[in-house]
N, C-alpha and C positions, 0 to 999 in steps of 0.2 A: 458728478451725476446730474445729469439731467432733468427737467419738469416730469416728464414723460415717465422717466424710469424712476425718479420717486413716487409717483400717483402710481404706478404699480408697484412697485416695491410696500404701499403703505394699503392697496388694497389688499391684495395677497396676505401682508399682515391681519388685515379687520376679516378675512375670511377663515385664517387660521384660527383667531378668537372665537368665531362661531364655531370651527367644529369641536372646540375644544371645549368649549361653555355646554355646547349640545350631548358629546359626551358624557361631560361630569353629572350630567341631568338624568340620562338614561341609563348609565350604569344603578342609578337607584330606585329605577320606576319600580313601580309594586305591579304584580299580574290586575290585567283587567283597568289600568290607569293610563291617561290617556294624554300624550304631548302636541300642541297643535303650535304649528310655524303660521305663522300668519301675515298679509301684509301691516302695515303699520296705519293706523289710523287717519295719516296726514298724504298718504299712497294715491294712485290713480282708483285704487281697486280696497277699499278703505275695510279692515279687517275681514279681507277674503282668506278664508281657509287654505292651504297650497301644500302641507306635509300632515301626517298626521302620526305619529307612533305610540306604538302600543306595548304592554309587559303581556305577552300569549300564555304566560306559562313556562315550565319546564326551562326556566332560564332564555329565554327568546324574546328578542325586539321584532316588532313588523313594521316596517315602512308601509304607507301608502299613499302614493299620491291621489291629494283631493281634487284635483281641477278636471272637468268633468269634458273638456276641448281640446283631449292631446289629438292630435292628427295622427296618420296611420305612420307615419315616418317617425317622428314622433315617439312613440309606441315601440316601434321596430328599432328603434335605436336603445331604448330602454331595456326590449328584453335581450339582444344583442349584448347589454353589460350586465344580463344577469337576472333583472328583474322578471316577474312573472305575471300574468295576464289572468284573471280568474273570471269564469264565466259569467260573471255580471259586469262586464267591463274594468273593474280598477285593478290598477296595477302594482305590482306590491313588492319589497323584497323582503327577506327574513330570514335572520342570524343570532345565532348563540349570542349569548352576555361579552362573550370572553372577545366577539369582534365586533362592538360596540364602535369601534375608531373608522372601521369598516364600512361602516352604515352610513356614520355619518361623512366620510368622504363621501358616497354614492348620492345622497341628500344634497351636501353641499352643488354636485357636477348639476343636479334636476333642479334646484333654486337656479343656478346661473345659467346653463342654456336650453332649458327647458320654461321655465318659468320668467327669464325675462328680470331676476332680479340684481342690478346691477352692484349695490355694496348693503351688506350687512344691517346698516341703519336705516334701510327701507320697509325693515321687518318691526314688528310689534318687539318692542323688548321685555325679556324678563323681570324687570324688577326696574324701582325709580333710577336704577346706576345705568344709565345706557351705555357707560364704555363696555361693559360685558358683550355688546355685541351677540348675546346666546338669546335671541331672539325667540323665544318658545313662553308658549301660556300653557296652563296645566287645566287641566278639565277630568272629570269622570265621566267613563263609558256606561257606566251602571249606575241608577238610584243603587245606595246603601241600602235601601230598605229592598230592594229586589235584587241581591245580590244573591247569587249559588250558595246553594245549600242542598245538603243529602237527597232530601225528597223532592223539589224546587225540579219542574217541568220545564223545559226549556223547547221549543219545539225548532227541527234542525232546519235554518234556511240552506243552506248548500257543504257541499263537501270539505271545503275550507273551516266552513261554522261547524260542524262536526269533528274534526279533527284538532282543532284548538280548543273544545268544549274537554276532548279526551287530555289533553294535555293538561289543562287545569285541574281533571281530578285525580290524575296519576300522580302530578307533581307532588300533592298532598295526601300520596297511601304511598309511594315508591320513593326507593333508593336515586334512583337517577330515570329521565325520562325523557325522550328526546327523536328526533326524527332524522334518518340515516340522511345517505348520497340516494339510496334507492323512491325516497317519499316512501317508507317505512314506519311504526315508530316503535320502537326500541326501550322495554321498558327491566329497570334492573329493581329485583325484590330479593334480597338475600342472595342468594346462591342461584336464583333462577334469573335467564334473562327471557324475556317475552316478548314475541314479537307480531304486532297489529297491521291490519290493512285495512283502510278506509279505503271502500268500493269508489269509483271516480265520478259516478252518475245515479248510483243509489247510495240511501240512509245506511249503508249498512259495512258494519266491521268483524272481519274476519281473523280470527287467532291462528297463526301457521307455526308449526313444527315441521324439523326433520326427526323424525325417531330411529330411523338405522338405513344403513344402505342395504341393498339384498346379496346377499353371501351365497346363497339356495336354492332351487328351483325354485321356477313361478309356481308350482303347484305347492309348495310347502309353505312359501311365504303365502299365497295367499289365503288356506288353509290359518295359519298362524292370525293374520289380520281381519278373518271373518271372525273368528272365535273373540279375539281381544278387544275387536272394535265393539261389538254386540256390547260390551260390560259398560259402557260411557256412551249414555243419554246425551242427545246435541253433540258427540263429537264423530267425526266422519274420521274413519282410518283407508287408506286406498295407496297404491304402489306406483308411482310415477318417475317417469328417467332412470330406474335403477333404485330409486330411495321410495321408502316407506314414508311417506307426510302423513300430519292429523292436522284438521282442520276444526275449530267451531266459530261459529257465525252469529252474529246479533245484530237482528233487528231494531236502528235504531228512530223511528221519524219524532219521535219523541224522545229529549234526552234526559234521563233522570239521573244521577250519578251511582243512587245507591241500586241499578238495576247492574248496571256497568261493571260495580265495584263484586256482586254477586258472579257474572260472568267469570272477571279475571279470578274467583276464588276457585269455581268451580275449574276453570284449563289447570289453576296450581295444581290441584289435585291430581287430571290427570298427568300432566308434568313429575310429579313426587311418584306417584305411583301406576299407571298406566302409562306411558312411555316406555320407561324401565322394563315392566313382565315383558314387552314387544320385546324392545332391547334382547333381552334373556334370552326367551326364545328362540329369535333369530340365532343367535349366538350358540346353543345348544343344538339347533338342529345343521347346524355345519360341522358334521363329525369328524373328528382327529384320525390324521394319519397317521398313525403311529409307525409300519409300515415305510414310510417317505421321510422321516426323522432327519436324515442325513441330507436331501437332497438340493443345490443353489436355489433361488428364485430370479427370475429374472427381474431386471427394472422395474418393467410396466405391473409385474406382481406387487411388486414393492410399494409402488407408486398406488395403485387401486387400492391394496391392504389400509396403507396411509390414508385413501379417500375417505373409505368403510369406518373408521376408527374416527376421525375428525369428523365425520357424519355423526355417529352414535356419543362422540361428546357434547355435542351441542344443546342437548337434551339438558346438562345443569350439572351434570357430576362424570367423573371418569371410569370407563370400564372396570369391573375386578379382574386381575390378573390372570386369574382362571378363563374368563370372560376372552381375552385379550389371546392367552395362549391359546385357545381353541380356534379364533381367528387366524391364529399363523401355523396353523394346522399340528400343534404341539409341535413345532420344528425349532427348537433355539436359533438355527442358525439364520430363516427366515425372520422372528425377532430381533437378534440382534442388525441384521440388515432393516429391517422396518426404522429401532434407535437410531445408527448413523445416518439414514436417507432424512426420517424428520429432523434431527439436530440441524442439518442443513436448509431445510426448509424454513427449521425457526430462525436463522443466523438471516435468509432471505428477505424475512417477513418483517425481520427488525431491519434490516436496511433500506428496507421499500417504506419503513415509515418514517428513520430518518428523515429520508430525501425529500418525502413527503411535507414533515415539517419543517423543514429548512428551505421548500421552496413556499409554505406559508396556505399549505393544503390541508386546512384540519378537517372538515368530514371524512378525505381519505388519509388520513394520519389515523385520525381516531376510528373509521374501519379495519384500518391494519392493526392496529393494537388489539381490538377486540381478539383478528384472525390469528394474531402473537398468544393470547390470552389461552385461546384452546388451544391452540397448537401445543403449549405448555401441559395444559391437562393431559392431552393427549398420552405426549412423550412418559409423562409419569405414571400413567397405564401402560405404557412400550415396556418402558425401565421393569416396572413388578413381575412381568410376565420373565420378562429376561432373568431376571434371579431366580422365577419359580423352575423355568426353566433348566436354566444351570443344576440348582436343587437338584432338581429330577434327577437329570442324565449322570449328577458325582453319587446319588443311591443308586444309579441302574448299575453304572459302573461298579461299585462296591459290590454289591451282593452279583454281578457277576466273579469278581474278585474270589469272596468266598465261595464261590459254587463252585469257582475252577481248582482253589486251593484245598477243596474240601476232596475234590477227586481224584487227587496227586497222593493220597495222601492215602 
């Protein structure tokens, strides 16, 4: 071996040590605590600031770079692998807990050709043991003594500070809380999932559902959504692409948590119970053909029915069967084609997240799981209808039985 090839063979090692050291650091940040890369005090640039990360919340690191002289190429190279550019100029990236190793490879790439820093010990080190190599000092983002609390005003600088504000206090009233592929976010409370939109250029966050697709005429359905929407104060009901959405909206240019945490009560509600009457409705006013009992459907029937039905479970719970049968026009045989087409779907939905996770894609891993999740509710609303069904048709058939044997006779 070589001079050459062991000075890299031994740099490569002391960078490997950083990301490793940096790692084990952030896997245990606490939300709102603050890790800064630094140079080293003996440096051309003598404890200049150059990373900074953060615990946002909801299980998430943020990178960002502090050097305030990236050039436009620079820049363009950075969001090219990913990172993101926020309206006040810095540039940021940000990943779940769980790809922590992730972060800090992308860290490590911005220290060495971004930042100019050639080996590991040019950086401030963690502790008096400088082989660690995990060159980070720890600081807080927040005085303790003005840290978030219920009432505690926070007034919002931009849409980014707004959406990490939401994330801190979901984290701490919700089951899981976290921001999709779409810059969504995504909040799970029991048996209900919730999901947020932070406006991109105002204060302001919006609650979306899908409550049902349309089965109906426009004049019925809409009839149905004036009446139901009337009943819920702040929430907007209206028919868009084929689907019934609800909307409500909060103004936020001041953020208080416990104004927020009032909002997310008031959509639960209607979630629990105003979604659902929609639901019903809709469901009830597409009446059974009893008449057409017998008749094939085709595919693309199939396939919409499928649409209509994973539409209306989204809402937080699965149709009743009744609900479901009325949907496939009281026709078994329609149901039972609805069961095998979704079974298929869900065999799709788990193999697209496979692949997903084996090529090391979790946002869409963990979107397909989700679409896995309903799809399941789904089918177990197919399946009841299908036995209700069956039911039926071995009573029709009986008591035709008897009626015929009763006239023979």
């Amino acid at each position: 071996m070589t001079t050459s090839t062991r000075f890299d063979a031994a740099l490569e090692a002391a960078w490997l040590d950083f990301r490793t050291g940096l790692a084990d650091l952030l896997v245990d940040v606490a939300v709102d605590e603050e890790v800064v890369v630094r140079w080293a005090h003996d440096a051309s640039s003598p404890w200049t600031p150059l990373l900074s990360f953060v615990g946002t919340g909801a299980r998430r690191i943020r990178c960002t770079v502090v050097r305030g002289d990236l050039s436009a190429d620079q820049t363009a190279v950075l969001i090219g692998d990913g990172w993101r550019r926020l309206r006040d100029g810095r540039v940021i990236l940000e990943v779940g807990r769980r790809r922590v190793d992730e972060v800090c490879a992308a860290a490590t790439d911005v220290l060495r050709e971004v930042c100019g820093v050639l080996h590991p010990t040019f950086l401030d080190p963690l502790d008096a043991d400088t082989s660690h190599h995990a060159t980070i000092q720890r600081s807080s983002r927040r005085d303790p003594g003005t840290a978030a609390t219920a009432s505690t005003a926070h007034p919002v600088a931009d849409t980014e500070h707004l959406q990490e504000l939401l994330l801190d206090t979901l984290a701490a009233h919700a089951d899981d809380a976290f921001v999709d592929a779409d810059g969504d976010i995504r909040v799970h409370m029991g048996t209900q999932t919730i999901q947020l939109r932070v406006h991109p250029a105002r204060p302001v966050v919006e609650f979306v559902a899908c409550v049902a697709a349309v089965c109906v005429d426009d004049r019925t359905v809409n009839e149905i959504v004036v009446a139901e929407g009337a009943r819920w104060t702040g929430v907007a009901v209206h028919v868009l692409d084929g689907h019934v959405w609800a909307t409500q909206r909060l103004v936020v240019p001041t953020f208080v948590a416990t104004n927020v945490i009032a909002a997310i009560e008031s959509w639960r509600d209607f979630l629990r119970d105003g979604a659902p009457a929609i639901t019903a409705r809709i469901a009830d006013a597409a009446d059974p053909m009893a008449a057409r009992r017998g008749r094939e459907p085709t595919p693309d029937q199939v396939e919409r029915l499928l649409d209509t039905m994973t539409a209306l479970t989204t809402v937080g719970a699965p149709l009743p069967a009744a609900g479901v049968a009325r949907l496939c026009d009281s026709n078994a045989i329609i149901a039972r084609r609805c069961l095998i087409t979704g079974a298929r779907r869900l065999l799709a939905i788990g193999a697209a997240k496979r692949q997903a996770a084996d090529e090391g894609d979790t946002p869409l891993a963990g979107s397909l799981e989700e679409d896995r999740q309903v799809c399941r509710t789904m089918l177990m609303s197919v399946s009841g209808a299908v036995d209700l069904l069956r039911e039926r048709d071995v009573r029709s058939a009986t008591g035709r039985s008897r009626d015929s044997g009763g006239a023979t006779r």
